[in-house]
C-alpha positions as CSV (number, residue, x, y, z in Angstrom):
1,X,199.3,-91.5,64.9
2,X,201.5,-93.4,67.3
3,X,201.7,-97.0,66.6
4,X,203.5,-98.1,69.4
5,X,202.5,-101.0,70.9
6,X,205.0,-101.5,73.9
7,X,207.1,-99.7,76.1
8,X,209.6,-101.9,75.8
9,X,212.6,-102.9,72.8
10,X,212.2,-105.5,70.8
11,X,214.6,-108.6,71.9
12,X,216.0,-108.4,67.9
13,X,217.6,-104.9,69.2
14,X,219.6,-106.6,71.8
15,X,221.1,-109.3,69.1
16,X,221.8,-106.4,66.5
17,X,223.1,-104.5,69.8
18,X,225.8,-107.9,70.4
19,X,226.7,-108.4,66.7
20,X,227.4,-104.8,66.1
21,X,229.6,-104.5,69.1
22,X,231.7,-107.5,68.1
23,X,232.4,-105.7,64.7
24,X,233.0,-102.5,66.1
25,X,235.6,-104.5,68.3
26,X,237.2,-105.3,64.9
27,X,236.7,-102.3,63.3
28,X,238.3,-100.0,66.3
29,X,240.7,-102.5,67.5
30,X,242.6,-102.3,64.0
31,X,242.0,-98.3,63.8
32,X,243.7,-97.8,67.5
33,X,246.8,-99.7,65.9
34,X,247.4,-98.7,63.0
35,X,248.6,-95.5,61.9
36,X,251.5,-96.2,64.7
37,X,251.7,-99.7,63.0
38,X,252.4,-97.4,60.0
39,X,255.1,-95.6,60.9
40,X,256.7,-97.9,63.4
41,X,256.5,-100.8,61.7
42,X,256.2,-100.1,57.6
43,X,258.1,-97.0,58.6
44,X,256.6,-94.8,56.2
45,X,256.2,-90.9,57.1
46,X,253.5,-89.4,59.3
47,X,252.3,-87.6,55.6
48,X,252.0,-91.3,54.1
49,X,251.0,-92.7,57.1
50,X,247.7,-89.7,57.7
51,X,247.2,-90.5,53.7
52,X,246.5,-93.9,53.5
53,X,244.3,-93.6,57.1
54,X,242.0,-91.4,55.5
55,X,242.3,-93.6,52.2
56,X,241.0,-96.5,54.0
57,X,238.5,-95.1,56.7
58,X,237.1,-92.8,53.2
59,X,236.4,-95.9,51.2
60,X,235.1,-97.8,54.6
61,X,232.4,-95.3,54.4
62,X,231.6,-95.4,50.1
63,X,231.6,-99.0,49.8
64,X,228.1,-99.4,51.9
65,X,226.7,-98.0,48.6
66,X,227.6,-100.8,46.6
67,X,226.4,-103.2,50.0
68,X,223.1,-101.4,50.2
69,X,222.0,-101.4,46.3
70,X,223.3,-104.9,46.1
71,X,221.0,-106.0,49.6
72,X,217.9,-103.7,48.5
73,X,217.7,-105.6,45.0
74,X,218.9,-109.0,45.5
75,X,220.5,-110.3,49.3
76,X,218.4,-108.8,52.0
77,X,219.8,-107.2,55.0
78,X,221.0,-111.0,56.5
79,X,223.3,-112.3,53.8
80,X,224.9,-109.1,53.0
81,X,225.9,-109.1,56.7
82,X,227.5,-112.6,56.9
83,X,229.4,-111.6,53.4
84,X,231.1,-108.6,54.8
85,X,231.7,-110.1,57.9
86,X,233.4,-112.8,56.2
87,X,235.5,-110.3,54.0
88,X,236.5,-108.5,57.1
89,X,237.4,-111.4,59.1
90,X,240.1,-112.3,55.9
91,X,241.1,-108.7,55.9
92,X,242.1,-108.3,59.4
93,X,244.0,-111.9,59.2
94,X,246.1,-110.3,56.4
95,X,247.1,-107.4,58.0
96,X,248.3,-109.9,60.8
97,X,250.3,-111.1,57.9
98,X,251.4,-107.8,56.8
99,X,252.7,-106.8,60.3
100,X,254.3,-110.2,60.5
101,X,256.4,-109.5,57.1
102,X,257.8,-106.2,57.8
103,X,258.6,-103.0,55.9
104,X,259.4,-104.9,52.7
105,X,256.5,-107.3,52.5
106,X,254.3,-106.0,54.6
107,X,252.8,-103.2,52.2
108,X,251.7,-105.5,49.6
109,X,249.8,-107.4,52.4
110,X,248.6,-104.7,54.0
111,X,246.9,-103.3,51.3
112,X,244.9,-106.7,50.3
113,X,243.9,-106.6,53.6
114,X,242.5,-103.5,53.5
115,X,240.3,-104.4,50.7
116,X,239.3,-107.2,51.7
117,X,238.1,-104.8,55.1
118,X,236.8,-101.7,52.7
119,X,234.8,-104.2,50.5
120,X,233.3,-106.2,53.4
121,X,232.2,-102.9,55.4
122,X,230.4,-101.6,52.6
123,X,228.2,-104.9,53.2
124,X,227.8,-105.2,56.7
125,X,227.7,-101.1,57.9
126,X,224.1,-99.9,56.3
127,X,222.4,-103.4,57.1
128,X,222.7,-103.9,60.5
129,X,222.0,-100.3,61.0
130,X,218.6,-100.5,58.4
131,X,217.7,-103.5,60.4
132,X,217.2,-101.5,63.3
133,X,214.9,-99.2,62.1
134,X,212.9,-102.5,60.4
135,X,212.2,-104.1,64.0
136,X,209.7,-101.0,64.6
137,X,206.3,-99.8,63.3
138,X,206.8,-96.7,61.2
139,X,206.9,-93.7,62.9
140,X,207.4,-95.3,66.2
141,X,209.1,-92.8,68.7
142,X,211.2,-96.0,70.2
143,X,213.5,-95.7,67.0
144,X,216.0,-92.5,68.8
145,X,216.1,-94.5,72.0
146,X,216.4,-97.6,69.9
147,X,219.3,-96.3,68.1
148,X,220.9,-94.4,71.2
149,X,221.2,-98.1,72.8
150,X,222.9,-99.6,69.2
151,X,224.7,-97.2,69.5
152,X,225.9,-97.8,73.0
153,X,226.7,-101.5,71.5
154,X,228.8,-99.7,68.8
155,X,231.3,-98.0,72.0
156,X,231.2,-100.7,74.3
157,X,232.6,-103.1,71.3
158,X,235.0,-99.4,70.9
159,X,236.2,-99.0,74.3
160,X,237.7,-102.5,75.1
161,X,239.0,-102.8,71.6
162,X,241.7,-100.5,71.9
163,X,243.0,-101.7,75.2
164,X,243.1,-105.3,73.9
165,X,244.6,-104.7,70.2
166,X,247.2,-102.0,71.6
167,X,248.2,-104.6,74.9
168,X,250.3,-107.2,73.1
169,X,254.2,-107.0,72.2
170,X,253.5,-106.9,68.4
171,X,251.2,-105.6,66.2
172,X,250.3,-108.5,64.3
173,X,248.1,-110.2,67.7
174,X,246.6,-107.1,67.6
175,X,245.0,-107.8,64.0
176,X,244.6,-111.6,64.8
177,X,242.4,-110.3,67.6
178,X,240.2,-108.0,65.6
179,X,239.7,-111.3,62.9
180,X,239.0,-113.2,66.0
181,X,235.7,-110.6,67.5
182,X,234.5,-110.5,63.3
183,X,234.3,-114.2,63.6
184,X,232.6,-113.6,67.1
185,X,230.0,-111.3,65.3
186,X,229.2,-113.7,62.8
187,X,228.4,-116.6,65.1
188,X,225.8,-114.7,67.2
189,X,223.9,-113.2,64.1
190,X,223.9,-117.2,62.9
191,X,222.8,-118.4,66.2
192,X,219.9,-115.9,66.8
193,X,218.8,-114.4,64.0
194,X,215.8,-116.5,63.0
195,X,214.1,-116.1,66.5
196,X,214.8,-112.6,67.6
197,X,215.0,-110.7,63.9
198,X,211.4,-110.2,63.2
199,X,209.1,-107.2,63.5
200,X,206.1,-106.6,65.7
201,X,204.3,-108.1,63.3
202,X,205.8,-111.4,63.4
203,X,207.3,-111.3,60.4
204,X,210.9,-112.0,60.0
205,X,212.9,-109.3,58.6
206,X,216.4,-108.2,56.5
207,X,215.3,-111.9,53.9
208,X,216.5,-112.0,51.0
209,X,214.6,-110.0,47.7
210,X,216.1,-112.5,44.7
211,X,218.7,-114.1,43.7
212,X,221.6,-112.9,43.1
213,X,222.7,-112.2,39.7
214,X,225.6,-112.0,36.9
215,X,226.0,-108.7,36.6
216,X,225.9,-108.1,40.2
217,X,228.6,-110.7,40.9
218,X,230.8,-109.2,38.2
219,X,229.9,-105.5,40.0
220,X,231.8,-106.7,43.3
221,X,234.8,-108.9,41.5
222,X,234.8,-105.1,40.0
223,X,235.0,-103.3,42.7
224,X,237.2,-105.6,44.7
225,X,239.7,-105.0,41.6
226,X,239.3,-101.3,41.6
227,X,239.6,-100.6,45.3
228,X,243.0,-102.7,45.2
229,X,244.2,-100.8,42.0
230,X,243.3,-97.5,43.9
231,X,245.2,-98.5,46.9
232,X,248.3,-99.9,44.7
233,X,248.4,-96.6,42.3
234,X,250.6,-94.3,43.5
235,X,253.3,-97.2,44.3
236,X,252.6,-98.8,40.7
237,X,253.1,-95.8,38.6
238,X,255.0,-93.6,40.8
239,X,252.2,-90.8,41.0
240,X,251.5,-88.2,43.1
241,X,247.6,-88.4,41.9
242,X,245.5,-89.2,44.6
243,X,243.0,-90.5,42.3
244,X,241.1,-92.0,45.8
245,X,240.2,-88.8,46.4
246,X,238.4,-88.1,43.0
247,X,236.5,-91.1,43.6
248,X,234.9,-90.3,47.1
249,X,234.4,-86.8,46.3
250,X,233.1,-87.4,43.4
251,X,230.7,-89.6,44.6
252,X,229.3,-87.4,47.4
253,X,228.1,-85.2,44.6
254,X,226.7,-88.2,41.7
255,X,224.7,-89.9,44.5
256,X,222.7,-87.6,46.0
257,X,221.9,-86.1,42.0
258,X,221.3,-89.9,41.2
259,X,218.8,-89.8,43.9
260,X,217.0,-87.3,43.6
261,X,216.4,-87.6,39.6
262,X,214.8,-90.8,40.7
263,X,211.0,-90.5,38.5
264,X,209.3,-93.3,41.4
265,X,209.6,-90.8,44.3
266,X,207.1,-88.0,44.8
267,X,207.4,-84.5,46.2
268,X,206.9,-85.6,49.8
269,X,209.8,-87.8,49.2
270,X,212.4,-86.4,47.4
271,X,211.9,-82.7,50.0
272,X,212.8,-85.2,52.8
273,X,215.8,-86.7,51.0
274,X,217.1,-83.5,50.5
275,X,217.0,-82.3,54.1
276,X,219.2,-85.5,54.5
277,X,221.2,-84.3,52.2
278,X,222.1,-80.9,53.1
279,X,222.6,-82.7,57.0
280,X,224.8,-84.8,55.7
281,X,227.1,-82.0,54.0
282,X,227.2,-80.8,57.6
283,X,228.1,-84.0,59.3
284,X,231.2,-83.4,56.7
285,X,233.1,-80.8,58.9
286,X,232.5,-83.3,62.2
287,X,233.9,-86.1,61.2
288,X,236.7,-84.6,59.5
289,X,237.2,-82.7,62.9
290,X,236.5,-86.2,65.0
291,X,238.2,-88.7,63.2
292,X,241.4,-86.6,64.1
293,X,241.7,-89.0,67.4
294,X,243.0,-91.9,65.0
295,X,245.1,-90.3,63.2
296,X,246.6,-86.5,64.2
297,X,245.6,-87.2,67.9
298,X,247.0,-90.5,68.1
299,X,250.2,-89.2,67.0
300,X,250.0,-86.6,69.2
301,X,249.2,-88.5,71.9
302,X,252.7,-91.0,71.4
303,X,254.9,-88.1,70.8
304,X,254.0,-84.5,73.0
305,X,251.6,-86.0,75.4
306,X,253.0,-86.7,79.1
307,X,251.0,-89.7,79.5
308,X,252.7,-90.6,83.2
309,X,250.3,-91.8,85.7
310,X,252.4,-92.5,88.5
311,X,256.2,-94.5,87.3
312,X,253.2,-96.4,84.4
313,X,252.7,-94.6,80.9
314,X,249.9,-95.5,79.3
315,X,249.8,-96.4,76.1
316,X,249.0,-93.6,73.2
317,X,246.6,-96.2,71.7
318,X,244.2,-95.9,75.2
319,X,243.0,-92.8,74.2
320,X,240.6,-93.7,72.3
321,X,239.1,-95.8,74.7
322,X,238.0,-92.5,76.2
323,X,235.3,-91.5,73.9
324,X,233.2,-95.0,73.8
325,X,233.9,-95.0,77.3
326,X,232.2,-91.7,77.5
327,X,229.4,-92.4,75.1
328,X,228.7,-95.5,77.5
329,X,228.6,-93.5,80.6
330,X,226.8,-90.4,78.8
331,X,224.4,-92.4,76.6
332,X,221.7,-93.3,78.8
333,X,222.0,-89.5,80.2
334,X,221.2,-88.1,77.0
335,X,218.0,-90.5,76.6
336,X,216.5,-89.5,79.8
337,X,217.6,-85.2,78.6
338,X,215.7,-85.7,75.8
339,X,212.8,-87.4,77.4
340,X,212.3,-84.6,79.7
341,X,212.6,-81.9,77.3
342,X,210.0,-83.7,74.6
343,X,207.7,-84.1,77.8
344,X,208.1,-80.4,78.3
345,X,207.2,-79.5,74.7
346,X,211.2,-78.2,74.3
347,X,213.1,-80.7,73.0
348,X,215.6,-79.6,70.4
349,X,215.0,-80.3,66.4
350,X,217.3,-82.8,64.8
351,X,218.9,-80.3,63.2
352,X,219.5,-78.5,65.8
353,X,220.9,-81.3,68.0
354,X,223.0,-81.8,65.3
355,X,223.8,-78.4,65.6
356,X,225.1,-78.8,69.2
357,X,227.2,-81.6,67.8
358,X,229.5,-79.1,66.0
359,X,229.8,-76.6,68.1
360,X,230.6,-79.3,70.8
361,X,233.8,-80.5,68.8
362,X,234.6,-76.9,68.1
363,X,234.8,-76.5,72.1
364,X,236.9,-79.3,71.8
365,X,239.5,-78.0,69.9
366,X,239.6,-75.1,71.7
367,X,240.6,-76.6,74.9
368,X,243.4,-78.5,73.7
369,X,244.4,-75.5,71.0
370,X,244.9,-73.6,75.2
371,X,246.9,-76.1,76.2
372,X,249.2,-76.2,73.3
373,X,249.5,-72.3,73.3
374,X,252.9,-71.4,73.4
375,X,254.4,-75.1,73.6
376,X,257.3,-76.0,71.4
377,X,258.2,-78.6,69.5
378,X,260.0,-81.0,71.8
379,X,257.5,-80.1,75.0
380,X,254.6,-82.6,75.8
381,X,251.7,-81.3,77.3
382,X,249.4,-83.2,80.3
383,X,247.1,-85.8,79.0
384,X,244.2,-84.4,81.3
385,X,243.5,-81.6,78.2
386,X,243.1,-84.4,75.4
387,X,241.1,-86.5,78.0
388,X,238.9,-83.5,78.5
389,X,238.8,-82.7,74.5
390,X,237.6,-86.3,74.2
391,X,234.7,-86.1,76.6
392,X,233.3,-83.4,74.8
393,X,233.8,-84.7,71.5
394,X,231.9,-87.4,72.9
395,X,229.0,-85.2,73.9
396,X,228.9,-83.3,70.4
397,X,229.1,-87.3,68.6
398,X,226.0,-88.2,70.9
399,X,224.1,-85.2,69.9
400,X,224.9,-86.0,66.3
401,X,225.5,-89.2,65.1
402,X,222.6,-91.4,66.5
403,X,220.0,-88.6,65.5
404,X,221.2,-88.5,62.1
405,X,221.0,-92.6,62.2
406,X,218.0,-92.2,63.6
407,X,216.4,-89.4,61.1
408,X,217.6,-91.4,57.6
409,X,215.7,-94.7,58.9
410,X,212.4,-92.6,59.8
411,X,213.3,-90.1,56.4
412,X,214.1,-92.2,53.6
413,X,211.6,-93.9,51.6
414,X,211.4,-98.0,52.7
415,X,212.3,-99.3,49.6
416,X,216.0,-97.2,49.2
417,X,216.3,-97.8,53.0
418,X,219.6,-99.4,52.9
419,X,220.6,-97.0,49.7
420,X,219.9,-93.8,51.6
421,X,221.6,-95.6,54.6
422,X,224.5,-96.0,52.2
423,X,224.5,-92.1,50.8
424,X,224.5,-91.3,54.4
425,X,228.1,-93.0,55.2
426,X,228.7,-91.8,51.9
427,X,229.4,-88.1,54.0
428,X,231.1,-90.1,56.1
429,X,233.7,-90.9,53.7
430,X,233.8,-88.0,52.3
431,X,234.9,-86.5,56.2
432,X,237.2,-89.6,56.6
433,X,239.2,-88.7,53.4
434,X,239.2,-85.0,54.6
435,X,240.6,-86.5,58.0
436,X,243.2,-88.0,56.5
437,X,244.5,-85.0,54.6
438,X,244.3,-82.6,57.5
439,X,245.9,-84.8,59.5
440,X,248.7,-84.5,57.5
441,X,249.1,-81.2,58.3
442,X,250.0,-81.5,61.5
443,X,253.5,-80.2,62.3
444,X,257.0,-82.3,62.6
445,X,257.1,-83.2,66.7
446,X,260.8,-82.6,68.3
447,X,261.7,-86.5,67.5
448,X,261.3,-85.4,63.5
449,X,264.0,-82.9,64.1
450,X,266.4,-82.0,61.5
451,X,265.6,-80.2,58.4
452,X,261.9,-79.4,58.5
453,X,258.9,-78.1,56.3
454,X,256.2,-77.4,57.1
455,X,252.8,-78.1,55.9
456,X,250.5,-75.8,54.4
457,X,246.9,-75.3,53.7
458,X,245.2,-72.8,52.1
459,X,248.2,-70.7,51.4
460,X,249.1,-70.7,55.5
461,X,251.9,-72.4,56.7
462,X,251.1,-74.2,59.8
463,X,254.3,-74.1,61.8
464,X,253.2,-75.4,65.3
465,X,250.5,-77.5,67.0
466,X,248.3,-73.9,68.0
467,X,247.7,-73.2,64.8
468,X,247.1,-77.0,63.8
469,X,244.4,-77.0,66.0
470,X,242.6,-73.8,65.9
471,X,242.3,-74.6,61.9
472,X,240.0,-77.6,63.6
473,X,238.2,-75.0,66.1
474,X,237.3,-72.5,63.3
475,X,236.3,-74.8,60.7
476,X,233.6,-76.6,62.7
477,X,232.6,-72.9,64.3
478,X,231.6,-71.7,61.2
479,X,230.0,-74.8,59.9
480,X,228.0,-74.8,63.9
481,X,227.2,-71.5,63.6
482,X,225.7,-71.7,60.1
483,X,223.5,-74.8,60.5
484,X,222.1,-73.4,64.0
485,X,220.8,-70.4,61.4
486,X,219.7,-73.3,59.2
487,X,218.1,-75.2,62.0
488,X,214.3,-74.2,61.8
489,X,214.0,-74.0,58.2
490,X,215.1,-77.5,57.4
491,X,212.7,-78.9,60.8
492,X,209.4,-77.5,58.5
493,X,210.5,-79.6,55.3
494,X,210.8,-82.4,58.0
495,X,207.4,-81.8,59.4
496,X,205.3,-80.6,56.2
497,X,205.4,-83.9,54.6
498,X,203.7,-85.4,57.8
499,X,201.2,-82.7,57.6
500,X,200.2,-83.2,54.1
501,X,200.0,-87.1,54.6
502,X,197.5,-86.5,57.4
């Protein structure tokens, strides 16, 4: 039964909608930055560099585990977003610090900075986005559109980032300016959340469950200590153990057991947290494909991409002001595509739009894998192919990413909301690791000449960018092609609970 009683958004959407986008400004500023803050500034190697990107945005995505247990038993959506705003607002004023010190000092700063940023993520991310879903009646058909428009919030915070961040003369205004739009986050949720965050039913919502306790305070000084330790352990003991990596895969395979051997859900319950699951393997291969344009692509971009408009080069770090840009622009065109289609009877399942999303960033990689084709290593290529890879990227993310949002608030069971919110980014960081270690395969450029090796994966040496990119393009082919097949089978588990309940 539809319980939709208006047509129109709740006004709580539109503060979620400001507060996210001020974070996302933060969150993207910093990310447009800093690999080349990496290896222009700390001068450490592209490898390094590509390591400790996908180190970072990896453990972005698992700490929202520890935020959602910690706000589903004991802070409520509300103060677990002011902490981790907070955390991040100290985080991105020490990698000012850090880029203010230089190669020698800098490290040590930067990488309490980016704990302070991993740890404070992991209790703002799965909130805000749980809150969402909270501000609507279940079942309520608003919640895609609802999401589509957050998600708009997310890219418009994303697309002015970048130019801001990247525009000064040092990198270190760039991170004061991400601290100063976490701050600006903070102050709207304070100024309207006790008006505008309630649900249809007048009730206010994302309160707090109980007090906090010991044990939970010792489980974040924990994890605050073992995130920095992770960070720290290769330069501490001289290792080439990537022990970060053990944690976040490890993870995306103890959770979801966790989960499921949970005795309080029923069969209904656990067949629908499963279809999440096997999605969320999936959604794997895209990001690892995706978040390419902050690492591989950035680099790309600053070193073989004739970026010349006119006698004015723009700045590698623009780039990824393309893709919100697009999602902006594109966003309300997919709304109103899959409004007609539903109103046609054909609208696409959500696995199958998810489906689209692969095979979308596969298309992707084979446009700029053709322009590449037979370049060397000194020869830059024009800008227009990674602009066009970009806009469809950003069609594939839209078909994607706020449908899987969108299908783990209407899927998962109310009262491990924010949990199964969590496990979701928890494939996130599992593709955000994986980012970073492709990315480091990406061959030397012509301004790394000298004596070179190059990478290899999978027993292939990848000796120029064609092949670089074509591992990208077959990858999430396969993985499209297989979850199109997939596609119906996992829509009927969706459905049959519904069915049964009626």
């Amino acid at each position: 039964m539809n319980t939709t009683k208006s047509a129109k958004h709740p006004a709580g959407l539109y503060v979620l909608f400001v507060t996210e986008m001020w974070e996302r400004f933060s969150y993207y500023g910093m990310r447009a930055i800093f690999i080349l803050f990496m290896t222009k500034v700390l001068l450490l190697s592209d490898s390094d560099a590509s390591e400790i990107y996908g180190s970072y945005t990896g453990l972005v995505y698992l700490t929202p585990l520890l935020g959602g247990y910690l706000c589903d038993q004991f802070l409520g959506n509300r103060r677990s977003i002011f902490i981790g705003g907070l955390l991040m607002a100290l985080g991105q004023f020490f990698m000012f610090l850090s880029a203010g010190a230089g190669p020698e000092g800098g490290v040590s700063l930067m990488w309490t900075g980016l704990t302070a940023l991993i740890i404070g993520n992991g209790f703002f991310k799965p909130n805000i986005s749980t809150m969402v879903g909270q501000l609507y009646p279940k079942d309520d058909r608003r919640i895609d559109s609802a999401f589509t428009i957050f998600y708009m919030g997310i890219n418009l915070g994303a697309f002015f980032s970048p130019i801001v961040c990247s525009s000064f003369s040092d990198y270190k205004y760039g991170f004061l300016a991400a601290c100063i739009g976490m701050l600006l986050s903070l102050v709207v949720m304070l100024m309207f959340q006790k008006k505008y965050l309630i649900s249809e039913e007048g009730k206010e919502i994302g309160l707090p469950v109980k007090k906090l306790d010991g044990k939970s305070i010792m489980m974040v000084a924990g994890s605050i200590g073992l995130i920095f330790f992770m960070l720290n352990f290769k330069q501490w003991f001289k290792s080439d153990q990537d022990i970060i990596s053990w944690l976040i895969y490890g993870s995306m395979v103890l959770m979801p057991l966790l989960i499921l051997t949970d005795k309080s859900l029923d069969d209904q319950e656990r067949r629908r947290i499963i279809v999440v699951f096997i999605l969320a393997f999936f959604v794997i291969f895209f990001w690892g494909a995706f978040e390419q344009a902050g690492a591989s692509l950035t680099l790309f971009a600053d070193r073989q991409t004739n970026r010349f408009i006119g006698s004015w080069e723009m700045p590698a770090e623009y780039f990824q002001s393309i893709n919100p840009l697009a999602v902006i622009s594109l966003a309300p065109l997919f709304t109103i595509l899959w409004g007609f289609l539903h109103k046609r009877k054909a609208e696409p399942s959500s696995p199958t739009k998810m489906a689209w999303g692969l095979a979308l960033v596969a298309l992707g990689y084979a446009v700029i894998a053709y322009a590449v084709h037979g370049t060397g290593a000194d020869q830059k290529v024009s800008m227009w192919w990674l602009f066009g890879l970009y806009v469809i990227h950003t069609m594939g993310e839209l078909c994607l990413s706020p449908i899987g949002l969108s299908m783990v608030s209407k899927l998962a069971p109310l009262r491990l909301s924010s949990l199964m919110m969590g496990t979701w980014f928890l494939a996130n960081a599992a593709a955000n690791k994986f980012a970073g270690t492709l990315s480091a395969l990406i061959p030397p450029s012509g301004e790394t000449a000298g004596p070179v090796t190059y990478p290899v994966f999978l027993g292939f040496q990848i000796t120029n960018l064609f092949e670089f990119f074509m591992l990208f393009l077959i990858m999430t082919g396969v993985a499209a092609a297989i979850l199109f097949g997939l596609s119906s089978y996992l829509q009927k588990q969706i459905d049959k609970p519904a069915q049964i309940l009626k």
